[in-house]
C-alpha positions as CSV (number, residue, x, y, z in Angstrom):
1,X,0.0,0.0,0.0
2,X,2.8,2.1,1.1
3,X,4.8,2.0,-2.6
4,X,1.0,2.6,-4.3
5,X,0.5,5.4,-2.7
6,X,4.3,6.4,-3.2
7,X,3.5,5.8,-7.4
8,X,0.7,7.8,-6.8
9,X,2.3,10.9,-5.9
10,X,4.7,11.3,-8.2
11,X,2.0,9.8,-11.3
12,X,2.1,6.8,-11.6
13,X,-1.3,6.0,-11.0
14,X,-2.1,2.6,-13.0
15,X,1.4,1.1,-11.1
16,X,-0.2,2.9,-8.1
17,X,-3.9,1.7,-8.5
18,X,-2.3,-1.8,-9.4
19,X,-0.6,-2.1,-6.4
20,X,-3.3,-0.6,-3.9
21,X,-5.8,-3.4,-5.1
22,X,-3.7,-5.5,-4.2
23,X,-3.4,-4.4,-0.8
24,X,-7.1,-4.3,-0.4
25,X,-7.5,-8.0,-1.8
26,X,-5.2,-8.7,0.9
27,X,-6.6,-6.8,3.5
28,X,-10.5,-5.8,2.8
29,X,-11.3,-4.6,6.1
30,X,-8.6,-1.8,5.6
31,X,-9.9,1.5,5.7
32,X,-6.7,3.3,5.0
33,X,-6.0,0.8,1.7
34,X,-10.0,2.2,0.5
35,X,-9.1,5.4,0.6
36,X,-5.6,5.7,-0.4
37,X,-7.5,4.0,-3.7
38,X,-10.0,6.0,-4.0
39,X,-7.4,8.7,-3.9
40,X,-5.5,7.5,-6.9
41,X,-9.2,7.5,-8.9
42,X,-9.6,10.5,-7.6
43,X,-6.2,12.2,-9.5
44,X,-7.5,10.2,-12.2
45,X,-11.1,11.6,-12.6
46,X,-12.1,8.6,-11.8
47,X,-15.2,10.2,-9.4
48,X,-17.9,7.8,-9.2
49,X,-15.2,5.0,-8.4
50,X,-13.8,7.0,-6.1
51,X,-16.3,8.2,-4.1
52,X,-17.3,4.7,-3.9
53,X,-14.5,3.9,-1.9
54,X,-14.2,6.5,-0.1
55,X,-17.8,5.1,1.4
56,X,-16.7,2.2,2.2
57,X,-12.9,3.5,3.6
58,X,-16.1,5.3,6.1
59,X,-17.9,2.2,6.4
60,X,-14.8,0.5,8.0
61,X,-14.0,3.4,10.1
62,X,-16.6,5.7,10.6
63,X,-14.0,8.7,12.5
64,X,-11.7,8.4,9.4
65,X,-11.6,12.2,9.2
66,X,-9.4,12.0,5.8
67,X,-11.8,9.9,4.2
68,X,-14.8,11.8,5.0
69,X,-13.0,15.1,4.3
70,X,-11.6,13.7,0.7
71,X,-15.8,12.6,-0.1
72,X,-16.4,16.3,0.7
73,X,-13.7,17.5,-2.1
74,X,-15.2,14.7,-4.1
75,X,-18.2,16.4,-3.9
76,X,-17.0,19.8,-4.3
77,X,-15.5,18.8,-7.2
78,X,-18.6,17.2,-8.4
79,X,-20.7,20.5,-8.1
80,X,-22.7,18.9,-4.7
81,X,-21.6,21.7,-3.2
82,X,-24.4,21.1,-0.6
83,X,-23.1,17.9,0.6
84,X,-19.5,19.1,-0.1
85,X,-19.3,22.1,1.8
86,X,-21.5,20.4,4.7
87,X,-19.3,17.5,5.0
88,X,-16.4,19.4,5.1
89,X,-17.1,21.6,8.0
90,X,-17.7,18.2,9.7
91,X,-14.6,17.0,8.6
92,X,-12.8,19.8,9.4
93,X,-13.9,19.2,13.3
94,X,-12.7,15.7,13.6
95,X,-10.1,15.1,16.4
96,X,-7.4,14.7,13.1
97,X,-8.2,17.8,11.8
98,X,-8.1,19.9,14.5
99,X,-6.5,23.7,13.7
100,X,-7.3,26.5,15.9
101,X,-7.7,26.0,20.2
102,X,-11.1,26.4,20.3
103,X,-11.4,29.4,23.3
104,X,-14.4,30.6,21.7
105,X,-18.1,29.2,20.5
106,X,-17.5,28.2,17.1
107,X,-20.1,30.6,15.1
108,X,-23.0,28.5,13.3
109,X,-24.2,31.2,10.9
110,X,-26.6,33.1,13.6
111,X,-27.3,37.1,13.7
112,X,-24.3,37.9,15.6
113,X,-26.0,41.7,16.5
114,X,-22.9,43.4,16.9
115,X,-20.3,41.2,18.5
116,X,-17.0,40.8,16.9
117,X,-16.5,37.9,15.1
118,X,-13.0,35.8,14.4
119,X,-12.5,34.6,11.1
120,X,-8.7,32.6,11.0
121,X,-6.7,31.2,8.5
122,X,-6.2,27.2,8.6
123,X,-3.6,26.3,5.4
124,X,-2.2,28.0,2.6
125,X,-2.0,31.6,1.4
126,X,-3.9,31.1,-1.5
127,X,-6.3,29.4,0.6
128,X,-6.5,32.9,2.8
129,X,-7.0,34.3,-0.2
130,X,-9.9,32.5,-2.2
131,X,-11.5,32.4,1.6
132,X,-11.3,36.0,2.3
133,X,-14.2,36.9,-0.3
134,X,-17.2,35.5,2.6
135,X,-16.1,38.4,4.9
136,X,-18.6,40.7,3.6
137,X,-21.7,38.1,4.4
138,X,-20.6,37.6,7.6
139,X,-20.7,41.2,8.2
140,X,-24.0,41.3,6.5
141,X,-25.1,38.9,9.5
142,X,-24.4,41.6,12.3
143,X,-20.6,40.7,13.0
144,X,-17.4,42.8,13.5
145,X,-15.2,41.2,11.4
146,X,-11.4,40.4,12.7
147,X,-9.6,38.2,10.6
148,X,-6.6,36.7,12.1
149,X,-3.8,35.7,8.8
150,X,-0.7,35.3,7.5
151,X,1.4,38.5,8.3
152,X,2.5,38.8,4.3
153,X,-1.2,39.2,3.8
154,X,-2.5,41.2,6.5
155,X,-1.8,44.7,4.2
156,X,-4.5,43.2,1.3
157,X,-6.7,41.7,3.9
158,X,-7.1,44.5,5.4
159,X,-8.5,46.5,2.3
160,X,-11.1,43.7,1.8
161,X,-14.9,44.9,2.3
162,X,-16.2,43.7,5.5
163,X,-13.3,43.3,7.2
164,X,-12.7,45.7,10.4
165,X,-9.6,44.3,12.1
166,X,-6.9,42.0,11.0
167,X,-4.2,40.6,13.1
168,X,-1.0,38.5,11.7
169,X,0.6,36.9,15.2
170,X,2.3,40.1,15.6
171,X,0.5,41.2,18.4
172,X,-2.2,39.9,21.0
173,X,-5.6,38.9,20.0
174,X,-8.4,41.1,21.4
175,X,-11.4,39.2,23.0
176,X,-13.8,38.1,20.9
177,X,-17.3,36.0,21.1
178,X,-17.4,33.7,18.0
179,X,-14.9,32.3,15.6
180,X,-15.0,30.2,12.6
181,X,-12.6,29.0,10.4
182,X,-12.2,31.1,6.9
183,X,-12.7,27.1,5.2
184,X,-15.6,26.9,7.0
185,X,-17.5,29.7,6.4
186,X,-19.0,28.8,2.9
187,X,-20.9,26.0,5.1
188,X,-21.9,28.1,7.8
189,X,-23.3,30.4,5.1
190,X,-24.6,27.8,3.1
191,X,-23.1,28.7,0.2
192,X,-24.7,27.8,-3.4
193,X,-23.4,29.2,-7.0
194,X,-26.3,31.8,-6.7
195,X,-24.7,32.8,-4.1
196,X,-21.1,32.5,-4.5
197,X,-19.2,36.5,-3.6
198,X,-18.6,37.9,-6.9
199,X,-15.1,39.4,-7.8
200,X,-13.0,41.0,-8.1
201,X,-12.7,41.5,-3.8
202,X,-9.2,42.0,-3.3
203,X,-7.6,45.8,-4.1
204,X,-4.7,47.6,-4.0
205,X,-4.2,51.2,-2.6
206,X,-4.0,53.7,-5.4
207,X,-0.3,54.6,-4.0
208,X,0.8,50.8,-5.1
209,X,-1.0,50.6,-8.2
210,X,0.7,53.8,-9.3
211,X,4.1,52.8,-8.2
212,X,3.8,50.1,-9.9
213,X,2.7,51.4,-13.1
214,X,5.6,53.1,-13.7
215,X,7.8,50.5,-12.9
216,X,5.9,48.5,-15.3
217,X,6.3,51.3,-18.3
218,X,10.6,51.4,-17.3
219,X,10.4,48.1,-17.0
220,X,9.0,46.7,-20.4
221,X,9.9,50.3,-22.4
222,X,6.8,51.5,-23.3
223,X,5.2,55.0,-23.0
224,X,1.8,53.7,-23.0
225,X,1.3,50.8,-20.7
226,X,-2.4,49.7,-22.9
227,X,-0.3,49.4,-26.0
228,X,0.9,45.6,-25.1
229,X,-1.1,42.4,-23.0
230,X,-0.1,42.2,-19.5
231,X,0.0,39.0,-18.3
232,X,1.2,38.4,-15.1
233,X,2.5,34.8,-14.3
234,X,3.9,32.6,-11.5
235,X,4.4,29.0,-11.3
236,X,5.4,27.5,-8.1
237,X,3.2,26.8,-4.6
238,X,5.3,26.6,-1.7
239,X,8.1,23.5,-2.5
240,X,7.7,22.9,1.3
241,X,4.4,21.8,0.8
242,X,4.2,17.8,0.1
243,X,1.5,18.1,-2.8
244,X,3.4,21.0,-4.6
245,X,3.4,19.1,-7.8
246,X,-0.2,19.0,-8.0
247,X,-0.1,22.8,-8.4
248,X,3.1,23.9,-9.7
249,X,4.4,23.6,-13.0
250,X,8.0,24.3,-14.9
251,X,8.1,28.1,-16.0
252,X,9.3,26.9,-19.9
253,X,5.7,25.6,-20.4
254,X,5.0,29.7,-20.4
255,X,7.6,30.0,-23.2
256,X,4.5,29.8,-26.2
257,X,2.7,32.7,-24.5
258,X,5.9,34.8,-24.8
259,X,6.0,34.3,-28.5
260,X,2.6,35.7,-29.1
261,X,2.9,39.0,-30.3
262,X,1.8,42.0,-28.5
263,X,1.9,39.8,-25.2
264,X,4.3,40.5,-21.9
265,X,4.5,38.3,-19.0
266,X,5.1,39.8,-16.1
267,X,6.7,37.6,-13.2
268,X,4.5,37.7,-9.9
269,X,6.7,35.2,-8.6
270,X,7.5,36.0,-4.9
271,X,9.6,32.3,-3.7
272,X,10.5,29.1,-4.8
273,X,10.4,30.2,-8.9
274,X,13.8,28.6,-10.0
């Protein structure tokens, strides 16, 4: 099971997928060999098979907070974003899962009249920032709205609508009544593609956007910035993270972009880009 799911992450899936049958025709009553299968069908597109083990990876072991919290991307992913979103809040409070000390009420979508509300980052900065757009309906639900983030994002945060306070670990939480996680909030709302936040949310302050216009115009050599296609690029996650590959790819692949004329990729790549 071990080398399957070792294939698996660096794509070798029908070595992989060969292998972690095995280990379930060896050991049916596995619940980690079910989902570490339905895993592999999973990076295949495989849905409906995978989903299928996930059930029974569930079946086996009914607090197997991975399982139950890869159905509920399996649904996501499936547009059930119902069930998906639902599940995932759940699976997000099993015992494995655990991210924040809970010294508040966790916040279950009620009219919070006032009282501040903590919204916190739980994994990646791109996470923070997809996330970030559900501050305004919480607000809309009577809350002051303190996020707690990643100090390089605590400038942009801050400029989102609906957000009143942010802090970034630099200095001491206030008190607060509620909290929720940012992942979470899209169940507590209730979320459905009616009623998905619109973009664009995130800003920058005129000061930035005009320093960095002229930088731009010096930069690529061009008196009038609308004359060429901006494109701005990057291409790496964090390497640290152990699924990087999933979601990071080598800059050459860029390289037919570059050739089309008119077009000028800009580098937005801030670590990790060699």
């Amino acid at each position: 099971m071990n080398l399957g799911v070792a294939l698996s992450d660096i794509g070798r899936f029908e070595e992989a997928l060969e292998l972690l049958r095995a280990a379930q025709n060896r050991r049916p009553d596995s619940a980690d060999a079910w989902d570490n299968t339905g895993m592999t069908l999973a990076r295949m597109q495989r849905w409906p098979e995978a989903m299928a083990h996930y059930d029974r990876a569930i079946e086996l072991r009914p607090d197997f907070g991975e399982a139950r919290r890869n159905r509920a991307l399996g649904w996501l992913a499936l547009g059930d974003w119902e069930r998906g979103w639902q599940r995932s809040r759940m699976a997000a409070q099993m015992p494995q899962s655990a991210r924040f000390p809970g010294f508040a009420p966790r916040w279950t979508g009620e009219n919070l009249g006032g009282r501040p509300i903590l919204l916190h980052w739980e994994q990646g900065l791109g996470d923070t920032l997809q996330f970030i757009r559900f501050a305004p309906q919480v607000a809309e639900r009577g809350g002051r709205v303190w996020v707690y983030c990643q100090p390089p994002l605590a400038r942009l945060v801050a400029r989102c609508e609906g957000v009143d306070c942010v802090f970034d670990g630099t200095s001491p939480l206030l008190p607060i009544d509620v909290h929720a996680p940012l992942m979470s909030v899209p169940a507590i709302l209730g979320t459905t593609l009616a009623t998905l936040p619109p973009a664009p949310y995130l800003s920058a302050d005129a000061a930035t956007v005009e320093h960095w216009r002229g930088t731009l115009a010096r930069t690529l050599n061009v008196a009038d910035l609308t004359s060429v296609y901006k494109i701005g690029i990057a291409w790496q996650g964090n390497p640290q993270n152990r699924i990087d590959r999933w979601r990071s790819f080598p800059l050459e692949m860029l390289a037919p972009l570059a050739q089309i004329p008119g077009v000028r990729l800009i580098s937005l790549q801030k670590r990790g880009g060699n």
